[in-house]
N, C-alpha and C positions, 0 to 999 in steps of 0.2 A: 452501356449498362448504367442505370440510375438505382441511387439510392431511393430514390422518391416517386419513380415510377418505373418497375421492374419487371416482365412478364415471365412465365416458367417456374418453376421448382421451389418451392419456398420453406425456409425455416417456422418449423409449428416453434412456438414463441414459451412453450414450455420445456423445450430439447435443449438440456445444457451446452454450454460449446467448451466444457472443461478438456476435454478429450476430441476435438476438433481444431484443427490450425483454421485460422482468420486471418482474412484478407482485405485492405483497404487500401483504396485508389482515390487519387484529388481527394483527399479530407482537408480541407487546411492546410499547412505546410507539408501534409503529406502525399507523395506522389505516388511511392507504392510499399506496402505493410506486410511481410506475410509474416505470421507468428504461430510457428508449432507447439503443441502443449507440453506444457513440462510440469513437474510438483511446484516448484518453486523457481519464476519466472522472471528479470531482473532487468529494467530498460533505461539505458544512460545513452548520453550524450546534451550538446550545447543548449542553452534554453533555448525555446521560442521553437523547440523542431519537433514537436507534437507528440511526445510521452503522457503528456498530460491528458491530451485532448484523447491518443487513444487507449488509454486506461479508462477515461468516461463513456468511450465508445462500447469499450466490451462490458461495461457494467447495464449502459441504454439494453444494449440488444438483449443480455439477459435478462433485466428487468422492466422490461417497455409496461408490462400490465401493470406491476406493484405501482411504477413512476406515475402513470396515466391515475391511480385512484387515490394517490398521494396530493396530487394536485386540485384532483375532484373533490377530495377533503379537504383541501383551504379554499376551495370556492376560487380558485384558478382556471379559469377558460381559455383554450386555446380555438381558434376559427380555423388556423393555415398550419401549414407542416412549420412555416419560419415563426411563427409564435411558439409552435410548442419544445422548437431549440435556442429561443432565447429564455423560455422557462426552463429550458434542463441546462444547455449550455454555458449560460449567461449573458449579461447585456456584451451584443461585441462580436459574438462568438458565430450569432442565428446564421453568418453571411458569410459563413466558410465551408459550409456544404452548398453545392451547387450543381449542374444535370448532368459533369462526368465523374460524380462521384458515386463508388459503388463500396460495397459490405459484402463478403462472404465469408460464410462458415462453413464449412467444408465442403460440399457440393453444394448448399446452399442461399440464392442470393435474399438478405436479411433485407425485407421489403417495409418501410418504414410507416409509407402512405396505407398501406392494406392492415398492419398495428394497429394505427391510431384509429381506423373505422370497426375495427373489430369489437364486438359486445364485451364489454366487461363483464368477467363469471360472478355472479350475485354473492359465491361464497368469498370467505376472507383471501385475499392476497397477499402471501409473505414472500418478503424478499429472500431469495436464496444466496447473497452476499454480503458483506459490508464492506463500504467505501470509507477510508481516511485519507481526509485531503490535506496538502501541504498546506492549507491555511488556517488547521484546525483549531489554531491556539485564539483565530476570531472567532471559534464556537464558546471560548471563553472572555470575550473582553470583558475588561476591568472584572475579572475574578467570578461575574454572573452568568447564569445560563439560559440560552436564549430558544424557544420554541421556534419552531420552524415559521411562524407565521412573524416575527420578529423581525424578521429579514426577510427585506423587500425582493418581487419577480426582478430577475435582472440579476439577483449572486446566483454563482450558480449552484444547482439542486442539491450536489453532494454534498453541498457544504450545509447545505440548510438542512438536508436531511441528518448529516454527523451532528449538526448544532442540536438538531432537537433529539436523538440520541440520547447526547449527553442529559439533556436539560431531564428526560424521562429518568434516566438512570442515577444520577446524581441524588435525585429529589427518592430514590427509594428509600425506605424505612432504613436506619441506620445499623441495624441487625443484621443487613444483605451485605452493605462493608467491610462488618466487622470482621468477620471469618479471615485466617492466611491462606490464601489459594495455596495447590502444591501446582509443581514443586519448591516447597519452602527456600529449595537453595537459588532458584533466579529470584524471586523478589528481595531476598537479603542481600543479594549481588548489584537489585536494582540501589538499594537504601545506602547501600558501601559507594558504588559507583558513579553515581547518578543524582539521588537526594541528600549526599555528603554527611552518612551519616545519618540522617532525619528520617523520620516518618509522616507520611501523606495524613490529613486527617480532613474530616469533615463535618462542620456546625451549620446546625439550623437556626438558632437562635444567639442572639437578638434578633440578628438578618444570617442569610446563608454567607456561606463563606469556605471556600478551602484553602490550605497551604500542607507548605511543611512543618512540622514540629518535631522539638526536644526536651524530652523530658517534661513538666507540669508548667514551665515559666518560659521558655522560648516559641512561640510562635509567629513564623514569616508567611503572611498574606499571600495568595496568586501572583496581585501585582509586585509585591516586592521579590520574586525570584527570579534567577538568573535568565537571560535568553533561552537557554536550552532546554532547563527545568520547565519554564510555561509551555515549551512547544512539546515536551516529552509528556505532561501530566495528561494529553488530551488522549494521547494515543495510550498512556497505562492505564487509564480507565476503560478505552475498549478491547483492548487485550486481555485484562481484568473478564472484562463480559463474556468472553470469547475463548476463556480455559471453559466456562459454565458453571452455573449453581453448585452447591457444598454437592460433592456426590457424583457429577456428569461428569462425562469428560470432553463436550462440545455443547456447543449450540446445536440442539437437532436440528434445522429447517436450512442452518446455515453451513454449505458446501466451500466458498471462496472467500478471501481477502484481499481488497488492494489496497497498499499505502502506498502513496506518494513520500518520498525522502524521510525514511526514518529517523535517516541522522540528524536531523536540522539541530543545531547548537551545541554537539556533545562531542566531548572530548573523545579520542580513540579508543580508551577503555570501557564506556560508556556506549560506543556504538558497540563493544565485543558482545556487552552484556545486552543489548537489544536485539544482537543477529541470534545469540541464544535464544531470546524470546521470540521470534520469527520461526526458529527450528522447534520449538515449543508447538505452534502453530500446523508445521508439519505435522509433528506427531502423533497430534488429536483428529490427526483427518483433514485438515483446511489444503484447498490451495491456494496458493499467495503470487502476488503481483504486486510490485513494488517497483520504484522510480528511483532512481539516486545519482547523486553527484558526490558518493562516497570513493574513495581510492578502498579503503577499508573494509567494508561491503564487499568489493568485490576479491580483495583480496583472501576473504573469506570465503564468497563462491569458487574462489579456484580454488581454495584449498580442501573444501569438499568431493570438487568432482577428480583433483589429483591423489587424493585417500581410495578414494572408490575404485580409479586406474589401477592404484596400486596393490590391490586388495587391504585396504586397513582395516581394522577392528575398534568396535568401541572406545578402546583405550586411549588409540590414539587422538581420535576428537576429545576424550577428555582431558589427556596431557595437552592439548592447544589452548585449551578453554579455562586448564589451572582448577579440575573440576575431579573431588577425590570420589572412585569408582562405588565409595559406600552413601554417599549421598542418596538419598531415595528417590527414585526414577532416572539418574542422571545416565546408567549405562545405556537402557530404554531409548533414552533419548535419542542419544549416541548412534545407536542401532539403527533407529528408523531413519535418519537423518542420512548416515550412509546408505539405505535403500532407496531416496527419492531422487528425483530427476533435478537438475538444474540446467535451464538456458538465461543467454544474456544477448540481448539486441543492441544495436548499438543506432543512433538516429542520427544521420549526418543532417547538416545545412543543407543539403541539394534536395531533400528531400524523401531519401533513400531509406530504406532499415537494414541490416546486415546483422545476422548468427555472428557473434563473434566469441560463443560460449568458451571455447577452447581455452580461450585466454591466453594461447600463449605464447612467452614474450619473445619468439623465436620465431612466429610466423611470418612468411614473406608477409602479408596486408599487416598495413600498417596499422589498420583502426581495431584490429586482431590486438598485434603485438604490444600497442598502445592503449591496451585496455578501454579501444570509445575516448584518447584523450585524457583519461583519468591517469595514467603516469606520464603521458608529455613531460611535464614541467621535471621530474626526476631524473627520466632518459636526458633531455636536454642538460641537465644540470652535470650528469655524470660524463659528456661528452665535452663538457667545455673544461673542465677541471684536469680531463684527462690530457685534452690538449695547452694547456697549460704547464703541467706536468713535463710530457714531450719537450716545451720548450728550453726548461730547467735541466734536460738531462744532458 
């Protein structure tokens, strides 16, 4: 079976695969993928074993048409299938699909070569997801926003497309900012947690500029704040976009989200207040897909789908979250949150993926009971202390 040249049954390239498991063989460090659909979908394990690679995979195969006239709008040409995945994948990347690699989506095989020959439809193409990539906070360096043509073929797509995003969204009328999205109480949660107190703001003149600010006389620049602050500001302006206009309650056109490591730089209470905003995300209808190398994260997902086990009630998610049930939308929340699915993959070194949703710390497999690794270091720690202990008695 080839990715690149497939015969039989094929994926019409407008058929979502929200509600279809996906399968992938030899991708890169990947040997074999399958991934059943869930609301909110969670894939951890060691770098380098292809989380990333196949989060770009299932955004390609959803959006092969938008990608292809995206490209044709920067006057980017591709001749060969390996040119048009060093444009989407990156310089590096083109030479990690190869002729025993295949793509399925539920019965069927996502034919890559018969995409790219295919007529592009003359009307407009919108993309039916947004990508945020782990390296969004380069769609801000040094504080400016950069259009997608700014960056050179060779980074790869999503990032260029996240970058120009921004650079669209940033630069709207100041009037589109100014409005509090609801619900009021996660962005007050963000400003407590996250911006320390401070508010986001943004100048057009003299020259553009964002940070945070206090009050009329404190003002700190992009560059000058924290690691975690630069890498979080990228993703609260497209989360920002992605509640919708004063009035909506989504993006209409836009069905999924994937972020890569939401947590990158943030203290633990700061990830709580960001997995709210992911559950926020739920809410309005999105599905989400997301990468992490949080313990926290997922100790959130377990703590979701053992409420759900349980039979819990609103209340209880918001007694976790320290979230008073008069807040407006907060029970809602709550609500939909316990009705949606959650899985979590786990991606070892050998190449493998493994369900290891369960989470729990009690399972004979290890990479179960181990959360993917993300509590190693805890269990380890609790077992040497303990025999320490023993020795003392």
């Amino acid at each position: 079976m080839l990715l690149l040249d497939m015969p039989g049954h094929r994926l019409s390239l407008g058929e979502s695969i929200d509600m279809l498991p996906l399968e992938v063989r030899n991708l890169g460090p990947l040997k074999e993928a399958v991934l059943e659909p869930a609301d909110f979908t969670v894939l951890v394990g060691p770098q380098g074993t292809g989380k990333s690679l196949l989060l770009q995979t299932i955004y390609l195969v959803q959006e092969t048409d938008f990608i292809r006239r995206r490209l044709r709008q920067a006057r980017e040409p591709y001749r060969s299938i390996r040119e048009f995945l060093y444009l989407f994948f990156g310089r590096g990347y083109e030479g990690l699909i190869g002729p025993e690699t295949s793509i399925w989506v539920g019965p069927s095989p996502y034919l890559l070569r018969d995409a790219l020959r295919k007529p592009l439809p003359a009307s407009v193409i919108q993309a039916k997801g947004m990508y945020i990539p782990a390296a969004r906070s380069g769609a801000l360096w040094r504080g400016i926003t950069h259009p997608f043509k700014e960056h050179s073929p060779g980074v790869p797509f999503v990032l260029r497309l996240f970058s120009h995003f921004l650079h669209w969204y940033l630069h709207l009328p100041l009037q589109r900012h100014s409005f509090r999205p609801s619900p009021a109480f996660l962005f007050q949660a963000v400003s407590m947690e996250i911006w320390g107190g401070f508010e986001r703001y943004i100048r057009f003149s003299p020259q553009f500029e964002i940070g945070l600010k206090k009050g009329k006389e404190v003002r700190l620049p992009y560059t000058s704040l924290s690691f975690g602050q630069r890498e979080f500001m990228p993703l609260y302006f497209a989360l920002r976009f992605l509640y919708g206009p004063r009035g909506a309650r989504k993006i209409k056109h836009l069905t999924y989200v994937i972020i890569e490591e939401p947590e990158l730089g943030l203290h633990p209470k700061g990830i709580k207040v960001t997995f709210l905003l992911l559950l926020e995300l739920l809410h309005r209808g999105y599905k989400v897909y997301l990468s992490t190398h949080s313990h926290d994260i997922l100790e959130m997902v377990w703590l979701m789908r053992t409420l759900q086990k349980e039979g819990a009630i609103a209340e209880d998610v918001l007694s976790f979250f320290e979230l008073p049930r008069e807040e407006e939308g907060a029970v809602e929340l709550a609500s939909v949150a316990l009705e949606k699915s959650y899985r979590v993959y786990y991606f070892a070194k050998s190449g493998g993926v493994k369900d290891i949703s369960s989470l729990d710390p009690c399972a004979e497999d290890e990479d179960t009971a181990d959360w993917g690794g993300l509590s190693t270091l805890a269990t380890r720690a609790s077992h040497v202390i303990a025999e320490v202990m023993r020795r003392h008695e």
